[in-house]
GUPARO-670708 format. One record per residue (C-alpha): residue in three letters; z, y, x. Coordinates in steps of 0.02 Angstrom, whole numbers, plus 32768, in hexadecimal, padded with zeros to 4 digits. Example, Ala and Ser with C-alpha at 12.3 -4.5 7.8 and 13.67 -1.06 7.14 Angstrom:
<sites>
Ala81867F1F8267 Ser81657FCB82AC 
</sites>
This chain:
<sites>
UnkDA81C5BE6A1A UnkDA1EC5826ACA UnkDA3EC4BF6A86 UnkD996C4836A16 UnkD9F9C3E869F3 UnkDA7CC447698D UnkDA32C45568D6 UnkDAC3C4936875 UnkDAB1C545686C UnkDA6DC59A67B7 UnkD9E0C64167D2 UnkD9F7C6CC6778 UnkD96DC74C6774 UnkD91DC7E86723 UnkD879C7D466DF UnkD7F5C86966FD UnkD7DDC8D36651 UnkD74EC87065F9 UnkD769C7C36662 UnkD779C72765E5 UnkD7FCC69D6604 UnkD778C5FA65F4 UnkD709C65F6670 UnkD7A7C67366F4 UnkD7C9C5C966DA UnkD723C58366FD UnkD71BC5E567A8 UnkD7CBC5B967D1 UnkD78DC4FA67AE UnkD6F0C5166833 UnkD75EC54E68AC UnkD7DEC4BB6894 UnkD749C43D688C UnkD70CC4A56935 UnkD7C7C4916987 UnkD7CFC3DF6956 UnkD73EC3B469D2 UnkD760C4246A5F UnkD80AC3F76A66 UnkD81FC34C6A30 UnkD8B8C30F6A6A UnkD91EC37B6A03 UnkD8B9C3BE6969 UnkD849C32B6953 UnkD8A0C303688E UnkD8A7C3BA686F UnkD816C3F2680C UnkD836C43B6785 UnkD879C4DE674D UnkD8CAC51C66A4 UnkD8D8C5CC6663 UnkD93EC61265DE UnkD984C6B265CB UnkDA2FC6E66600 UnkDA6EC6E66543 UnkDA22C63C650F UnkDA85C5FC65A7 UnkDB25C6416575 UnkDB20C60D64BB UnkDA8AC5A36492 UnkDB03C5186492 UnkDB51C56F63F4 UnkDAC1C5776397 UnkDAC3C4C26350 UnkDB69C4D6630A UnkDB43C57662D2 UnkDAB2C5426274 UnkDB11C4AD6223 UnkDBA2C54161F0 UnkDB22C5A0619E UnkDACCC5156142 UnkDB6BC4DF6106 UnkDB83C59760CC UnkDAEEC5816064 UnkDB18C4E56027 UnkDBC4C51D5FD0 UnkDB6CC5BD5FA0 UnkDAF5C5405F3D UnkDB7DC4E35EF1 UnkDBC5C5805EB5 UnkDB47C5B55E5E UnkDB1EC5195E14 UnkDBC3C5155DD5 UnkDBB7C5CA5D9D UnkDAFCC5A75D4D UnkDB5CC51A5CE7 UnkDBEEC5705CA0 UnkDB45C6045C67 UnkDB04C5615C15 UnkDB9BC54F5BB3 UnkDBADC5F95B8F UnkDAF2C61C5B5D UnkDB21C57F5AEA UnkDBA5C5C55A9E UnkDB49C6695A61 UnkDABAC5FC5A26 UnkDAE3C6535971 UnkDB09C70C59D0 UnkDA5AC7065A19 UnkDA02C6B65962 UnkDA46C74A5918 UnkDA05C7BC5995 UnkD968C777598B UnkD96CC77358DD UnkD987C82A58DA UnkD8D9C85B5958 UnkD928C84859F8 UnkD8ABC8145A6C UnkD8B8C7785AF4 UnkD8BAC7EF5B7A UnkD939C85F5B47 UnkD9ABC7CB5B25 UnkD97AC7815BC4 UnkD99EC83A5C27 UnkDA57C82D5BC6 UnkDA77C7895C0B UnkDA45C7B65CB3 UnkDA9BC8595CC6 UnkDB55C7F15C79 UnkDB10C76A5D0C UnkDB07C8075D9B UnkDBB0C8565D6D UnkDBF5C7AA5D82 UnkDB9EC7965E31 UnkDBE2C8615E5D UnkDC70C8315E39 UnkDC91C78B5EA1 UnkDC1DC7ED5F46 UnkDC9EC8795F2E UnkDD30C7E45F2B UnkDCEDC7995FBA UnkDCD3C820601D UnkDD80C8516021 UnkDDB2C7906045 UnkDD3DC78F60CA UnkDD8EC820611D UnkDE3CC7D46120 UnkDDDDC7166153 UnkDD6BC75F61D7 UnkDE0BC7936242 UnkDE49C6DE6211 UnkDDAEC691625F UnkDDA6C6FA630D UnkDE6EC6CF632F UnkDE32C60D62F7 UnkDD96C61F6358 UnkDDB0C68663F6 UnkDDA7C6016469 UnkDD18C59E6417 UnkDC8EC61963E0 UnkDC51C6C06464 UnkDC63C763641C UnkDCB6C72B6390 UnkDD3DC7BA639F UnkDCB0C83D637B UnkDC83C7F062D7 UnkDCADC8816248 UnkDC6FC88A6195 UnkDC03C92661A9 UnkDB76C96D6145 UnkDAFFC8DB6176 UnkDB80C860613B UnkDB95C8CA609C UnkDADBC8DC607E UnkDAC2C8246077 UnkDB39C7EF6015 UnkDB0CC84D5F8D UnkDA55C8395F9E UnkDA9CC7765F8E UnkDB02C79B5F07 UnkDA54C7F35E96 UnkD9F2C7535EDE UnkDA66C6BD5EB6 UnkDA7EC71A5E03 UnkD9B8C7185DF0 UnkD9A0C6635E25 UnkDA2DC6195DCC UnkDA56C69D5D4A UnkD988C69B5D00 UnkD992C5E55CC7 UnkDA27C5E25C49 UnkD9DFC69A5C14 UnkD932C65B5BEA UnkD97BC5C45BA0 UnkD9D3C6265B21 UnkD970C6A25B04 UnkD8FBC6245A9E UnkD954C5E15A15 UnkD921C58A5976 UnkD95DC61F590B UnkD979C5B95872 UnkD9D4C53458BF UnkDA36C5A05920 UnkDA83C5F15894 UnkDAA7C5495841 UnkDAF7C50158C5 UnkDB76C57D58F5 UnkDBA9C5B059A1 UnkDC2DC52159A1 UnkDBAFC4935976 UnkDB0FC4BE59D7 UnkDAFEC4415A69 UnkDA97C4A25ACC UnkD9F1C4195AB9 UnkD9BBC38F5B1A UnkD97EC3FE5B97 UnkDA15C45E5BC7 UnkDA6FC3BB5BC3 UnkDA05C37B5C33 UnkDA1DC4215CAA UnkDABBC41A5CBC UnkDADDC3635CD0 UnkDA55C3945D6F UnkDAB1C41A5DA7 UnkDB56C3A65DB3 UnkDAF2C3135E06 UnkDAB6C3AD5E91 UnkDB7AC3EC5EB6 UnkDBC4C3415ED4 UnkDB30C31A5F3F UnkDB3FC3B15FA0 UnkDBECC39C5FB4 UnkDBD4C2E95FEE UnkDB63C3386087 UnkDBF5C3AF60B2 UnkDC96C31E60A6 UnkDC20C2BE611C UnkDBECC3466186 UnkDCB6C3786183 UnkDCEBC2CE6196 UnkDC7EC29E623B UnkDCB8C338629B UnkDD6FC3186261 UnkDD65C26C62A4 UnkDD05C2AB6338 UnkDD82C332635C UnkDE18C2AE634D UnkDDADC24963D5 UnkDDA0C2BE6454 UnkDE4FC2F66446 UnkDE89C2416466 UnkDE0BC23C64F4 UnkDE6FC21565A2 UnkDE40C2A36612 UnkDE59C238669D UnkDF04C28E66C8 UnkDFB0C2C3667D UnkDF97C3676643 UnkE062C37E6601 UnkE0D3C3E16683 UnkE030C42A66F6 UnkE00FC4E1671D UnkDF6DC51C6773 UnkDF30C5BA67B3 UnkDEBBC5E66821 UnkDECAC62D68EA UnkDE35C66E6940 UnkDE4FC6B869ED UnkDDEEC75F6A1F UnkDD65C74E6A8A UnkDD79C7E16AF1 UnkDE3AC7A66B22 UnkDE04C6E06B1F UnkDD4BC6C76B6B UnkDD7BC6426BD8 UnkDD94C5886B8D UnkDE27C5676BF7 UnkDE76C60B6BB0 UnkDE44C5BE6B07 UnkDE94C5276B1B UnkDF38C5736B60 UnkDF47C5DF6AD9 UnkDF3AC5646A61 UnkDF98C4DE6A9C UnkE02EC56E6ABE UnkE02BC5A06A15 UnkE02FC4D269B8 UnkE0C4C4C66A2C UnkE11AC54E69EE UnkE0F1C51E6953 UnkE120C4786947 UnkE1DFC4AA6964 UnkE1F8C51068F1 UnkE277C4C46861 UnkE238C48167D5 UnkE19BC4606842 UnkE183C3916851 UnkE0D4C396688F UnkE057C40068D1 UnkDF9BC3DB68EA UnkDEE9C44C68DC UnkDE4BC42C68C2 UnkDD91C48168CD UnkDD6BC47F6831 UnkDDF6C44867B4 UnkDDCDC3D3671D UnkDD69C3F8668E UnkDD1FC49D66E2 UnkDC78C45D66D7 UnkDC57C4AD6780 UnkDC4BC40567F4 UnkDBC4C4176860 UnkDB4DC379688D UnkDB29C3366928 UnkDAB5C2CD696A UnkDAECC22869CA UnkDAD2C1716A22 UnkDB37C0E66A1B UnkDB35C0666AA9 UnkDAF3BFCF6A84 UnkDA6FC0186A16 UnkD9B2C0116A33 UnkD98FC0BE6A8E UnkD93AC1446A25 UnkD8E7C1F16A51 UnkD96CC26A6A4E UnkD901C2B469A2 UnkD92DC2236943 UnkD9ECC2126969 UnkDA57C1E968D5 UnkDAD8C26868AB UnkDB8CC26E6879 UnkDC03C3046851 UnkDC62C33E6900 UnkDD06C37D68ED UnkDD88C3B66987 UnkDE43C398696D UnkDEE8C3A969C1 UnkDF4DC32169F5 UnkDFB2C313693F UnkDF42C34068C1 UnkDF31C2A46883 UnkDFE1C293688D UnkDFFBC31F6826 UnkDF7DC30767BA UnkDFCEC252679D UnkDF1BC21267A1 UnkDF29C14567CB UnkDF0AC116687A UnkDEA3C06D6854 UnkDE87C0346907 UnkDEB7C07069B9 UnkDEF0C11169CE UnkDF03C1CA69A7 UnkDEE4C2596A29 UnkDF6EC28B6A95 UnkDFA0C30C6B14 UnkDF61C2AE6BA8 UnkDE94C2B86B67 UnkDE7EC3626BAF UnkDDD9C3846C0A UnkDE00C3486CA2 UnkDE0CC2A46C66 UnkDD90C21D6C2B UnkDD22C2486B81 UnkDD74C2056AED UnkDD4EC2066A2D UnkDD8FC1C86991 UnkDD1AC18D68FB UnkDD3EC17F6845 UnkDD37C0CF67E7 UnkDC89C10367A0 UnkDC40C1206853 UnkDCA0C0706884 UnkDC44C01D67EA UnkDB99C0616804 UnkDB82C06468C6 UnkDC09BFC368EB UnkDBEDBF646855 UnkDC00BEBB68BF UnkDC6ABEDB6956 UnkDD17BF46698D UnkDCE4C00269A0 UnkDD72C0196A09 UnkDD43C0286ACF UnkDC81C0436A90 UnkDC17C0D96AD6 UnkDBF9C16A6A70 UnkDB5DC1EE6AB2 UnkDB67C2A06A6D UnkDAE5C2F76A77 UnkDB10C3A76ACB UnkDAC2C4386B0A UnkDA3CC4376BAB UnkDA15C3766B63 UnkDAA6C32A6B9C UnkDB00C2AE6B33 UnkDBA9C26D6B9F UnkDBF6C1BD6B69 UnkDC94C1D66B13 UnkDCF4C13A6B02 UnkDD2AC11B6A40 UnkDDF2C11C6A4B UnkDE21C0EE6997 UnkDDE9C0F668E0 UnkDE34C15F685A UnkDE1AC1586795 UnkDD91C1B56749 UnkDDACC26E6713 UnkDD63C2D56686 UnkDD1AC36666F2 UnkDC80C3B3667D UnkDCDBC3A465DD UnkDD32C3326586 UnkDCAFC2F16517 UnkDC4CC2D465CC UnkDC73C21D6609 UnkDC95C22566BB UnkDC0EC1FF672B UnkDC19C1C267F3 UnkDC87C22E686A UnkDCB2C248690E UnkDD3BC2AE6952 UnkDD6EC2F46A1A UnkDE01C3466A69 UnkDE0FC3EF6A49 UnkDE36C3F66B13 UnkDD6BC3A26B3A UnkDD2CC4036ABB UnkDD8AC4B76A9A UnkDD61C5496A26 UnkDDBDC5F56A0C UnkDDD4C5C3694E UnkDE40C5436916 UnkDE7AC50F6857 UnkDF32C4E86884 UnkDFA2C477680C UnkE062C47A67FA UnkE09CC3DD67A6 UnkE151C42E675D UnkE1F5C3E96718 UnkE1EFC46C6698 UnkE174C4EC664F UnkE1E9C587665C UnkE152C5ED669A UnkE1AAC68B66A1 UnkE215C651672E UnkE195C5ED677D UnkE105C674676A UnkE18DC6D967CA UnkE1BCC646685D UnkE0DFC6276878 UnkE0C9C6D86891 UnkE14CC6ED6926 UnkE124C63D6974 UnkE075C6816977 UnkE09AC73769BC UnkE121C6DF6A33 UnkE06CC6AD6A78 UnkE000C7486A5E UnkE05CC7CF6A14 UnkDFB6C82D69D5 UnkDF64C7786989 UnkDF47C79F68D1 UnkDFACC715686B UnkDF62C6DD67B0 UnkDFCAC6B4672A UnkDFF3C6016719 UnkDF9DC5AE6674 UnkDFF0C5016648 UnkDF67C48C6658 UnkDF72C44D6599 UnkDF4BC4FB6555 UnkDE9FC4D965D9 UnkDE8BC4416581 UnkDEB1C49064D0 UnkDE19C50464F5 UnkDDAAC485650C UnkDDC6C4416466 UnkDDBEC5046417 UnkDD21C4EE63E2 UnkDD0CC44C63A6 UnkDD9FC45E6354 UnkDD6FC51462FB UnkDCD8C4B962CB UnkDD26C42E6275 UnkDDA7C49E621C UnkDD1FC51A61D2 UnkDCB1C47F6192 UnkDD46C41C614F UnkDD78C4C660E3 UnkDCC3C4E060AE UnkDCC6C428605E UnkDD75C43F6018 UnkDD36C4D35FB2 UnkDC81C46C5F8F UnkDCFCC3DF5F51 UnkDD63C4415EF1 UnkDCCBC4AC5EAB UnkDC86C3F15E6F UnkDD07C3C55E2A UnkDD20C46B5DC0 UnkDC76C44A5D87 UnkDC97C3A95D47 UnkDD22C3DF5CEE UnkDCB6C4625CAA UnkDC25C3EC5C67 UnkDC8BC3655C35 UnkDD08C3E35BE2 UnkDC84C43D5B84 UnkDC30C3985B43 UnkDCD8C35D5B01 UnkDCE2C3FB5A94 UnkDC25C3E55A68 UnkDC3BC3385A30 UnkDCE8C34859CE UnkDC7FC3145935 UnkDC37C2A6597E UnkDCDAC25F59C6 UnkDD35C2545921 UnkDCB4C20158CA UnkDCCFC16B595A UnkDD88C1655930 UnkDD84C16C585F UnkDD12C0DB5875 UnkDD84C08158E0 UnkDD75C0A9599E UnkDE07C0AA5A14 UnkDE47C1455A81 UnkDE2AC0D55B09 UnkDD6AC0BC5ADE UnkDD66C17A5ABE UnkDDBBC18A5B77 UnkDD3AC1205BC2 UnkDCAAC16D5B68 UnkDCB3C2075BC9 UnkDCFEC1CD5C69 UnkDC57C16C5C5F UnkDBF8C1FB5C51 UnkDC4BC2595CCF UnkDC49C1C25D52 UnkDB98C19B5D37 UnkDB66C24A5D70 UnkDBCFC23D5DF8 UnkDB8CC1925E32 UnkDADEC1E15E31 UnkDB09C2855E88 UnkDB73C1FD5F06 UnkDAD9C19D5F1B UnkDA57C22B5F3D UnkDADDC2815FB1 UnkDAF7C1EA6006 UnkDA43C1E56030 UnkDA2CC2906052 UnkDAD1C29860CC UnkDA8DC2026134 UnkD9FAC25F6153 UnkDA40C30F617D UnkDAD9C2D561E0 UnkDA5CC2AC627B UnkDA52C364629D UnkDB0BC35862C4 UnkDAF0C2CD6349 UnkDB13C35F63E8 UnkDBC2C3916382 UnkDC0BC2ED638C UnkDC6AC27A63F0 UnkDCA4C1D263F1 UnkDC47C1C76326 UnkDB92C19D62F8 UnkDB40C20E6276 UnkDB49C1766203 UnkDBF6C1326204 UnkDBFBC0D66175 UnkDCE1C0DF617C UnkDCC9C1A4615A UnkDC33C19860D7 UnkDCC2C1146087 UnkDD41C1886088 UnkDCD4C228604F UnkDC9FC1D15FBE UnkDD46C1835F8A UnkDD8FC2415F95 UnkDCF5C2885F20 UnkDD12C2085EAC UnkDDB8C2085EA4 UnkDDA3C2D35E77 UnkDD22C2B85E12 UnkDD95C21D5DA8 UnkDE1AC2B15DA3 UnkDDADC34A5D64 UnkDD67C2E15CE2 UnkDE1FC2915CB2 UnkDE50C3305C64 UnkDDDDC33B5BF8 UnkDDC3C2845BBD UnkDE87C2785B8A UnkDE53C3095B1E UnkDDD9C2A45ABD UnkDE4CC21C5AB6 UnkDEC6C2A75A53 UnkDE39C2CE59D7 UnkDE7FC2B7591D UnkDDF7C27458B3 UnkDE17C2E35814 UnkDE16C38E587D UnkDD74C35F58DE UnkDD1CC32B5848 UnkDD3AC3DD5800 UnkDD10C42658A9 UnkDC6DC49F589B 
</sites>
């Protein structure tokens, strides 16, 4: 806390009743700018000053994925009731000579209309109520899926609110899609109507045309989702492959941090610590023990500033900066992260003897692009201004420490011995993961030491890295089941249409084959018809999804919003649905007899 140099430390604060956040950031920003000249050697860069509150640090970086969850929400909710508003079209259709009659008898367009909507709303009722109750058994589905990737998610409930809403949805989505195929109906040409017969009404141009839109809108919305599904999938598979930098199979970590009423001395420190990796690097089973401060993919290295000799001297303000990690004499060895040049840290840099470091290949690349970094001069910059040479030692492989979907920037490293600290991430490379019996041989190596040291449970370090894929993965599992139901719901619709029109056109159909068509020119007829929606609803979705996708940009890794390989495969699987929905029906044509369909009212 006495060292301006060190700028790694986060604020947190309680604003006075009625204070505003831009206001407390704008005086915090005077009195950086303020700092920056008075002391320039160490705040020179630092002149600016965020603000957010407490919560918007904790899970603003949710809120983009959560946003995309809930659009995609609406977006199958849309298909839905497109689908739903097109199997009403057919319906209406089908009582074309119900509703004649009706009229026919004084019933007025708004009574017919009120019918209509209130068969609509009981349908709606009814699928809230069904989804309610599937919601209660998914919601506990989600928070087990999604406990490591989303806060709070464990005190998500359907409650009142959640009840509320989805009915209030329900009585909206049955107004906005329910009204249309109710007015349409509730107009008919009386006379014709009652010529035509329920079975040969078409439903007009009109309602033709409404439903082949309604079709063209589902497979484009589901083309947004597939895409949307099929970048994080791809995404998700990329960061899983990603090398961490070290072997993660067969290490244990835990944590040791040494009371600082019984250890306020560094030598005490480094006693203690270097007593308790000796015991534990003896115990069976044990082939390597090592610690760091901090361990990978934490996020919590801190940045310090630096020189390098050779370099053109700078004020101390406008140092470059690397991560600065301390780390016992086999960490790396344990880690089985590559020494690439020189060598590791070992029991003889203690500090009593010269400064040493170690650098990763990014700092190597960046600050020694043209000569051997080993035997160079590296300045820290430490408390009271002082920034001792340390003499860089050897090079090691870069390592994930943010996250894995961070690529590793430059870093040095020192002997925990030059540089000690009462907490230390410790890690047990192991023969086997029996953790029960190891668990049991830590805790008495570290007792055998200090018998009142608390001792954490070891966590194998691949169920660490399995957490930092919870969320990326939760988010690519609840958008790639979204788009298998929009799929699906497509391609029910398009069995729907194209079904319906088959039955519509039976006389039509037989007509064709009296005069001489072929089953297979009957087939092709309506896979035409079906396919050229579907190329349409492709094209528009195609559009549509390159567009939309760049809100997704933060989610991904390793992908660009437009990769043209997933948009390939999207739209082969759509079509491939779409060919299958609409097969069904068209071999049905193909099975038309003539003599029935030309007696077919």
């Amino acid at each position: 806390m006495t060292n301006r140099g060190s700028h790694f430390l986060s604020v947190v604060g309680r604003l006075k009743p009625g204070a505003q956040i831009k206001q407390t950031e704008a005086e915090l920003t005077a009195i950086a700018s303020r700092l920056s000249k008075q002391y320039p050697d160490t705040n020179l860069n630092f002149t600016g000053v965020a603000v957010v509150t407490l919560h918007d640090d904790v899970v603003g970086n949710v809120r983009p994925a959560l946003m995309i969850m809930l659009g995609a929400v609406a977006l199958v909710l849309l298909i839905a009731c497109a689908n739903v508003a097109n199997l009403l079209l057919a319906r209406a259709a089908s009582r074309g000579r119900e509703i004649a009659i009706r009229t026919a008898l004084g019933a007025s367009r708004l009574r017919v209309v009120r019918q209509l909507l209130c068969e609509s709303l009981l349908l709606a009722l009814l699928g809230g109520a069904a989804g309610l109750l599937l919601a209660v058994w998914g919601v506990d589905l989600l928070s087990a899926a999604g406990s490591q990737g989303l806060p709070h998610i464990a005190q998500v409930k359907v409650n009142f609110t959640v009840c509320a809403f989805t009915f209030i949805l329900a009585i909206g989505s049955t107004l906005a899609f329910g009204l249309i195929p109710a007015l349409q109906v509730s107009r008919p040409n009386v006379n014709e109507s009652l010529q035509q017969g329920a079975k040969g009404s078409t439903g007009g141009l009109h309602t033709n045309r409404l439903r082949a839109f309604l079709v063209v809108s589902q497979v484009s919305l589901s083309l947004l989702l597939l895409a949307g599904a099929g970048l994080l999938i791809k995404s998700f598979f990329n960061l899983r492959a990603t090398d961490p930098g070290f072997d993660p199979v067969r290490l244990m970590t835990l944590q040791l941090t040494l009371p600082r009423a019984r250890y306020p001395e560094l030598d005490q420190q480094i006693r203690a610590h270097d007593a308790i990796m000796e015991k534990l690097s003896v115990i069976p089973g044990v082939e390597s023990a090592g610690g760091a401060n901090p361990m990978p993919l934490t996020g919590n290295v801190r940045g310090l500033s630096f020189m390098v000799s050779g370099a053109a001297p700078l004020p101390r303000g406008n140092h470059p900066a690397a991560g600065f990690l301390i780390v016992k004499p086999d960490y790396f060895k344990a880690m089985k992260t590559p020494v690439l040049q020189g060598r590791a840290f070992t029991r003889t840099d203690t500090k009593d003897s010269p400064l040493v470091i170690m650098i990763n290949e990014a700092f190597a690349k960046r600050y020694f692009p043209d000569r051997d970094p080993i035997g160079q001069q590296v300045m820290v910059d430490r408390p009271q201004n002082q920034a001792p040479p340390c003499e860089v030692v050897g090079v090691v492989g870069n390592t994930r420490h943010d996250s894995l979907a961070e690529p590793p920037g430059p870093e040095m490293y020192v002997p925990f011995a030059q540089d000690p600290s009462r907490s230390l991430d410790i890690v047990l490379r192991v023969s086997s993961t029996n953790l029960m019996g190891l668990q049991a041989d830590v805790k008495r190596a570290v007792q055998e030491v200090d018998k009142d040291l608390f001792v954490p449970r070891l966590e194998p370090m691949t169920t660490f890295l399995s957490s930092q894929l919870a969320r990326p993965r939760f988010n690519m599992m609840l958008l790639a089941i979204f788009a298998g139901v929009a799929m699906i719901l497509a391609a029910i619709g398009i069995y729907g249409v194209i079904a319906y029109s088959v039955t519509q056109r039976t006389r039509e159909i037989g007509i064709r084959m009296a005069l001489g068509a072929q089953k297979t020119q009957m087939l092709g007829m309506v896979l035409r018809q079906s396919l050229t929606l579907v190329v349409i609803g492709i094209a528009i979705g195609f559009v549509v999804a390159l567009a939309a996708t760049r809100v997704m940009a933060t989610l991904l890794y390793g992908v660009g919003a437009n990769d043209l390989s997933i948009y390939a495969t999207v739209i082969f699987l759509l079509a491939t649905a779409a060919l299958l929905a609409s097969y069904i029906p068209a071999r049905r044509a193909m099975k038309v007899d003539p003599m029935v369909a030309l007696r077919y009212e």
